[in-house]
C-alpha positions in Angstrom: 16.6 -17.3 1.1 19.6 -15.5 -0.4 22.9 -14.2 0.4 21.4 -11.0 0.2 19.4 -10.5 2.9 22.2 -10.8 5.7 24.3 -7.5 3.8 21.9 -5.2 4.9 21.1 -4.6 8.6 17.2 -4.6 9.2 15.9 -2.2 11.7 16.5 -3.9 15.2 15.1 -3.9 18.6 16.5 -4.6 21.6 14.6 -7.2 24.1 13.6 -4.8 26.7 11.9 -3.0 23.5 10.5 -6.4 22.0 8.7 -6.8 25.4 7.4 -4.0 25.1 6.3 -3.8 21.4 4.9 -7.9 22.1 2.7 -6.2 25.1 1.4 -3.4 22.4 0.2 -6.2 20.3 3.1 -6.7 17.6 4.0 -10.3 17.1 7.4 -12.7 17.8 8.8 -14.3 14.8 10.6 -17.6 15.4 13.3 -18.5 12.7 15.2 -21.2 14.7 14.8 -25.2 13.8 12.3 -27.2 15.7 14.2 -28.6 18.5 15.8 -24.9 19.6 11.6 -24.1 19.4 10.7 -27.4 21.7 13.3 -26.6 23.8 12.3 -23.0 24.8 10.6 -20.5 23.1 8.7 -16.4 23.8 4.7 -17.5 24.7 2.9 -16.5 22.2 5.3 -16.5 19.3 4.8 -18.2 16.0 7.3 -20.5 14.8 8.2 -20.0 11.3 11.8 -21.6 10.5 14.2 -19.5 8.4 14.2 -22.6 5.6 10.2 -22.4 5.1 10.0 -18.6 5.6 10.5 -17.4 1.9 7.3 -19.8 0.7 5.1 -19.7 4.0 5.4 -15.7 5.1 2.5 -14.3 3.2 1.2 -17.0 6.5 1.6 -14.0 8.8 -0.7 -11.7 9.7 -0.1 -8.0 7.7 -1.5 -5.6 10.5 1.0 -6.2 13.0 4.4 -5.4 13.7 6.7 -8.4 13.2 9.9 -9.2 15.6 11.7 -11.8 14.4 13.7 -13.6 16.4 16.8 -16.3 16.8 19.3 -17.2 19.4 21.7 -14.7 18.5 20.1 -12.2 16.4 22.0 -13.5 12.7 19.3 -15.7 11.1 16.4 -13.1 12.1 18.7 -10.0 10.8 17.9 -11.7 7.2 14.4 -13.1 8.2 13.2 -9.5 9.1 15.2 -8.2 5.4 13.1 -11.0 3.5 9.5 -9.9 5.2 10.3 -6.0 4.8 10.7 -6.9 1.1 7.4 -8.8 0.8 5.6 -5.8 2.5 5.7 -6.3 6.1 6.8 -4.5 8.8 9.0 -6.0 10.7 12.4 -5.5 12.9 15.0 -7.7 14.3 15.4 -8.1 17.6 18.8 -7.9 18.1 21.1 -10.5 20.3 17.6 -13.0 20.4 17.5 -15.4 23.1 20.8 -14.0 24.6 19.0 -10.6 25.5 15.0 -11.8 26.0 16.3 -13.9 29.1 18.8 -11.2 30.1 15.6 -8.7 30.2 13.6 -10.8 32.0 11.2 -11.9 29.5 9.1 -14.7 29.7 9.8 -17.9 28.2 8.1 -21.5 27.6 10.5 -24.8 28.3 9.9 -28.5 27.1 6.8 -27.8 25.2 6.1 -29.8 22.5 5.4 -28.1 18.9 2.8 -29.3 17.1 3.4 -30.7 13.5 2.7 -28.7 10.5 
């Protein structure tokens, strides 16, 4: 992934708005490594690191909002700049983990991700 996609700001969500887009059907994003994933993550989600993202998007499904989604809301600003260009439609949920647990929204802890 380039420089590029962090100079321009993606449209963004907040959480409170993520829960409700995820309860309308559109679908969480994960860019962070593997162990920030095993070590919590949104139910549901799919984990897609920022490093494999540019070869494994065209992965995700093309009817659906996307949210991506990090701890802070950097990484995903470029993830969601990177799937807008290959034709999704997808927003970056601003502030990431920070906000989701400040809005209450649900999370999964310890859970093991499978190997891809």
């Amino acid at each position: 992934m380039s420089l590029r996609h962090y100079f321009r700001r993606p449209p963004a969500v907040t959480a409170v708005e993520a829960i409700r887009l995820v309860t309308d059907g559109a679908l969480v994003v994960d860019v962070r490594r593997a162990f920030e994933w095993n070590r919590v993550h949104i139910p549901g989600a799919v984990h897609m690191p920022l490093e494999v993202l540019p070869e494994r998007c065209l992965e995700l499904p093309d009817d659906r909002l996307l949210i991506t989604f990090c701890t802070g809301g950097i990484r995903s600003a470029g993830a969601a700049n990177l799937l807008m260009e290959n034709g999704f439609d997808a927003v970056n949920m601003s502030r990431g983990l920070v906000d989701w647990r400040i809005a209450g929204g649900p999370l999964v802890t310890g859970e093991r991700h499978p190997p891809r």
